[in-house]
C-alpha positions in Angstrom: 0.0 0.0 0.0 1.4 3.6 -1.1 1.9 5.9 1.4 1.2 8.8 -0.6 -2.0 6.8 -1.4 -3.0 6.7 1.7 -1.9 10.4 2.3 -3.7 11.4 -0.9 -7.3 9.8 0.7 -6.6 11.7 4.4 -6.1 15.4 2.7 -9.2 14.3 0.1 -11.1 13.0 3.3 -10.1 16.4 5.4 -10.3 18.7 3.4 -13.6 17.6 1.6 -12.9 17.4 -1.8 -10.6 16.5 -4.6 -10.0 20.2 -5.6 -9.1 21.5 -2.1 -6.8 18.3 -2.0 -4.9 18.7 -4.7 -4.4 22.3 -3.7 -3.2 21.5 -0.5 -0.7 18.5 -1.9 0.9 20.4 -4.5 -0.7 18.5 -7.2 -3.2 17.9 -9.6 -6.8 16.9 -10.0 -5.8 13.9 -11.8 -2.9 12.5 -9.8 -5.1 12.6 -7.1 -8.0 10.5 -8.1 -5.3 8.6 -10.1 -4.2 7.7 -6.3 -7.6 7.0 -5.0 -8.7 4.8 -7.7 -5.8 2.6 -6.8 -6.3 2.9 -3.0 -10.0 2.2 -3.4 -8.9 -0.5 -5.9 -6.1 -2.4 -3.6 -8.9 -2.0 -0.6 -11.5 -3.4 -2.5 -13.9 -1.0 -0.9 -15.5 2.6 -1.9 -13.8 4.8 0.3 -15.3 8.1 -0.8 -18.9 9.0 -2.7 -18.2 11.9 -5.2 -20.6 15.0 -5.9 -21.3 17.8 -7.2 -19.9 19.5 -4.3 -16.8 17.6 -3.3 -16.3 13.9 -1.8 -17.9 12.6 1.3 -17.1 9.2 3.0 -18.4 6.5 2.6 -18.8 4.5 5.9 -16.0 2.5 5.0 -14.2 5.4 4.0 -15.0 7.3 7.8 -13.6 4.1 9.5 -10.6 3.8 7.4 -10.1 7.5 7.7 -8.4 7.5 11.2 -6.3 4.3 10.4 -4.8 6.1 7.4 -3.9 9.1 9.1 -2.6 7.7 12.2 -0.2 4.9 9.7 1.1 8.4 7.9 1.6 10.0 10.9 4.2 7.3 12.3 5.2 6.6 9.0 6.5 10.7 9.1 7.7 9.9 12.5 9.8 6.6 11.3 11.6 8.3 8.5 12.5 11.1 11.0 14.5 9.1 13.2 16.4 7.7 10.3 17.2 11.4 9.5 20.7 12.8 10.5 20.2 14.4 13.8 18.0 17.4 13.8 16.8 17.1 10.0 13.4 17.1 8.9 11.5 16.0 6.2 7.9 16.0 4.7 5.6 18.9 4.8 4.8 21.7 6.9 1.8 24.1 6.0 2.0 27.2 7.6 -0.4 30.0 8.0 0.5 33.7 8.6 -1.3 37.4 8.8 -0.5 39.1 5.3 -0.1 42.4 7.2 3.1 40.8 9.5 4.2 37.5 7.4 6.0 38.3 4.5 8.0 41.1 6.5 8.8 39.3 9.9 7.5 35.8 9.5 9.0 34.7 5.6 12.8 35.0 6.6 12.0 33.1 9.0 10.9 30.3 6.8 13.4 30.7 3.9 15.8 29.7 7.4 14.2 27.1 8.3 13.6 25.7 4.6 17.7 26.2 4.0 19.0 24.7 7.3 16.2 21.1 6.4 16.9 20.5 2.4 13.7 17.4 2.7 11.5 20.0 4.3 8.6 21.2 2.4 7.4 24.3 3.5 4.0 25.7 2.4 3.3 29.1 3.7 -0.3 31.5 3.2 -0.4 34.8 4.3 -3.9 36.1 4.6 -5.2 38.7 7.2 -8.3 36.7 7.9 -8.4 33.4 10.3 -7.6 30.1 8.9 -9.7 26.8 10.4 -6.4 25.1 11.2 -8.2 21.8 11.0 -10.1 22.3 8.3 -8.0 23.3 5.4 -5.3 21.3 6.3 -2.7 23.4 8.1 0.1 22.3 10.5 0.0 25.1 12.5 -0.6 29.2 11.9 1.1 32.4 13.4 -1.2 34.6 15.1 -0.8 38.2 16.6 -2.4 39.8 19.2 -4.8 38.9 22.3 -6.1 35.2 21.6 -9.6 33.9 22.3 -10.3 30.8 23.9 -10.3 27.6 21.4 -9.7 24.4 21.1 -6.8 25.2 19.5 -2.8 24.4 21.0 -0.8 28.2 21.4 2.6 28.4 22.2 3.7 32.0 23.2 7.0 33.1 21.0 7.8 37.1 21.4 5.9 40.1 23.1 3.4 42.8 20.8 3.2 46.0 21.1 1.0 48.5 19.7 -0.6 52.0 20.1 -3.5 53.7 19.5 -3.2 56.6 16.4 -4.4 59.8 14.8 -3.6 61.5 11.9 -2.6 65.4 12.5 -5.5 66.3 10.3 -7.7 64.5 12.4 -6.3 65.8 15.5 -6.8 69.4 14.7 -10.6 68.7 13.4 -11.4 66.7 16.4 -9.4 66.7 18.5 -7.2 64.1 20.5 -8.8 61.7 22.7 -6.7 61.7 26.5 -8.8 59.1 27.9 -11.0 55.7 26.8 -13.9 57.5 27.9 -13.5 60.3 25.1 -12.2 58.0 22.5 -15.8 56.1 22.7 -17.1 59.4 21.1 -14.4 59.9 18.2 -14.2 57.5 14.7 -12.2 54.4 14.3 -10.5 52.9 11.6 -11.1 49.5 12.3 -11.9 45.7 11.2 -15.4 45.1 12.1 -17.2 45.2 15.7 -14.2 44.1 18.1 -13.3 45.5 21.0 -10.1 47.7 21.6 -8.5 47.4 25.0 -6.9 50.7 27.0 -4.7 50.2 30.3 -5.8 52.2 33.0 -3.0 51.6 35.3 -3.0 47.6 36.0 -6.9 47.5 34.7 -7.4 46.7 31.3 -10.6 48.6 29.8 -12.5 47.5 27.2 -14.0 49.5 24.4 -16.2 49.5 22.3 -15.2 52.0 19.2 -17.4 53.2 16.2 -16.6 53.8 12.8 -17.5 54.4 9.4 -14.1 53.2 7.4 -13.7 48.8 8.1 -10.8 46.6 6.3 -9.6 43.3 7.1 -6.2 44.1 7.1 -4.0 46.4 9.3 -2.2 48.3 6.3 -5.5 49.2 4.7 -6.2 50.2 8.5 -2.9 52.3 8.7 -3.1 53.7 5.3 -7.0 55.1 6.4 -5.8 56.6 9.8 -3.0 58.2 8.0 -5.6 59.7 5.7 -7.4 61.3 8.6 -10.5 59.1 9.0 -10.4 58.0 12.5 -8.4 57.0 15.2 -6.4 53.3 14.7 -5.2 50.5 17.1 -2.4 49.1 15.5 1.0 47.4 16.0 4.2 48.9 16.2 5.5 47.6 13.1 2.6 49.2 11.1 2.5 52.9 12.7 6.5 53.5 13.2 7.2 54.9 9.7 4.3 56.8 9.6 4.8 58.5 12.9 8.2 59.2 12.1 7.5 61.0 9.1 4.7 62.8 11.2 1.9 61.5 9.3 0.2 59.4 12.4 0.9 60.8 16.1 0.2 58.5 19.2 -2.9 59.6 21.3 -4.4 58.2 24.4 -0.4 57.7 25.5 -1.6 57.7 29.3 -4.4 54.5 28.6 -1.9 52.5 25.7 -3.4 48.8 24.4 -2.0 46.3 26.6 1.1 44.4 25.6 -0.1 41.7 23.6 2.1 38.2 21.9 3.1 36.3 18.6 2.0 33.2 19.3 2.3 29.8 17.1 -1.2 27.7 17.1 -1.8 24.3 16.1 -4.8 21.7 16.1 -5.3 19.9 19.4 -3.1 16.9 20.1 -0.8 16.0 22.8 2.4 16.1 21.7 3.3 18.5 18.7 5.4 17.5 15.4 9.1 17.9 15.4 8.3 20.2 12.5 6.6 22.8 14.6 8.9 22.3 17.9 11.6 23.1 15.7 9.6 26.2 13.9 8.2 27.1 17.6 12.2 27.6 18.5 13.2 29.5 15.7 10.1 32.4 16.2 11.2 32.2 19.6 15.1 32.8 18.9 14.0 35.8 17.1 11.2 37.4 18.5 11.3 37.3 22.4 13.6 39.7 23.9 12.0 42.3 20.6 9.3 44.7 21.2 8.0 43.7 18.3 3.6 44.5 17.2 -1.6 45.2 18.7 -3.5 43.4 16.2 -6.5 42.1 15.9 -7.5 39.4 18.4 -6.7 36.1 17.4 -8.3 33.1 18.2 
């Protein structure tokens, strides 16, 4: 039995279709029914019950399902320990905010690609939340204040951030001193979540309003800068812009609280060497760096 076979029919089986599958795997359409034709074929059985809409399983397929990803899953860990020590091999899907990943999170990967030649590294970068589990991802970086999940977070630098105004603004409006007054002034923001303010060790929350919404925090920057509202953003977004005086920091007294970069992965007790190793390069770089307030993650 082909271990990619049996690969192919987990990420079909996950991931709910052949289209998504062959996305995910690198490959196309054909090779992978090519590959489940002859799993199905060697099995005997119909694994999966094509439609209009994707592949479901059969209930031969859902029982067989867990066998094949567990039999990958040691198979991964087998040909690890045969590795030299400390190389890795297969695949590693990783997703990353668009607004942070190319500038802080891609070195980072192009590293870890050069030091593991048999490591496949798949990165996205996209502003809104992945499902981890559903589209097939090993693990994501996220930025900010995290919700409560399901979900495995590892803690790998500090974020910082501040809230913003553009001078335009400022002189039209004025500049909100406390979270009180900000609750009367526009935001730039991403939909209907709530800022955060310290007021000495308490942590407010707020609720702003605004006319000007974007999912993603340089379309956020680029509006504040263009006098629309007050913005809550990370470091790394407003620091150009406030030193070429385009954004200035307001509410300096009640600042976001300090916030984290933290790698998150599907439930499971013991994570891949994969991410361990990924989990100790973010951390080799990023803790010790004021580094980014984004949105909250979850």
């Amino acid at each position: 039995m082909d271990i990619q076979d049996l690969r192919t029919f987990v990420e079909v089986a996950d991931a709910g279709g052949v289209s998504p599958a062959a996305l995910r795997l690198g490959v196309s359409k054909s090779v992978v029914s090519r590959r489940l034709a002859r799993l199905e074929a060697e099995l005997g059985v119909q694994l999966l019950s094509r439609t209009t809409r994707g592949a479901a399983l059969t209930e031969a397929g859902a029982t067989f399902r867990d066998h094949a990803a567990r039999a990958c899953a040691e198979i991964d860990l087998a040909r690890e320990t045969l590795l030299p020590s400390g190389e890795l091999c297969g695949r590693l899907r990783v997703a990353a905010p668009l607004s942070f990943g190319p500038a802080h999170i891609a070195p980072l990967l192009a590293e870890l690609a050069r030091r593991h030649p048999r490591l496949q590294v798949h990165a996205s970068y996209s502003d809104r939340f992945v499902d981890l589990i559903a589209e097939g991802f090993d693990c994501a970086i996220r930025i900010g204040h995290l919700q409560d999940s399901n979900l495995m977070a590892r803690r790998v630098g500090p974020l910082l951030g501040k809230f913003v105004a553009s001078p335009d603004y400022i002189a039209a409006h004025g500049a909100p001193q406390t979270p009180e007054e900000l609750a009367a002034h526009q935001a730039v923001m991403q939909g209907t979540e709530a800022w955060q303010a310290l007021d000495g060790d308490k942590v407010i929350s707020i609720r702003p309003q605004g006319r000007f919404k974007a999912d993603s925090g340089v379309a956020l920057a680029v509006a504040a800068a263009a006098g629309l509202g007050v913005a809550a953003l990370p470091d790394y977004l407003v620091d150009d812009y406030i030193a070429a005086g385009s954004l200035v920091p307001v509410m300096t007294r009640h600042p976001p609280p300090p916030a984290g970069i933290y790698v998150i992965r599907p439930p499971g007790q013991h994570p891949a060497r994969k991410i361990r190793v990924l989990t100790e390069l973010l951390i080799e770089c990023f803790e010790g760096k004021k580094l980014p307030v984004d949105a909250p993650a979850t």
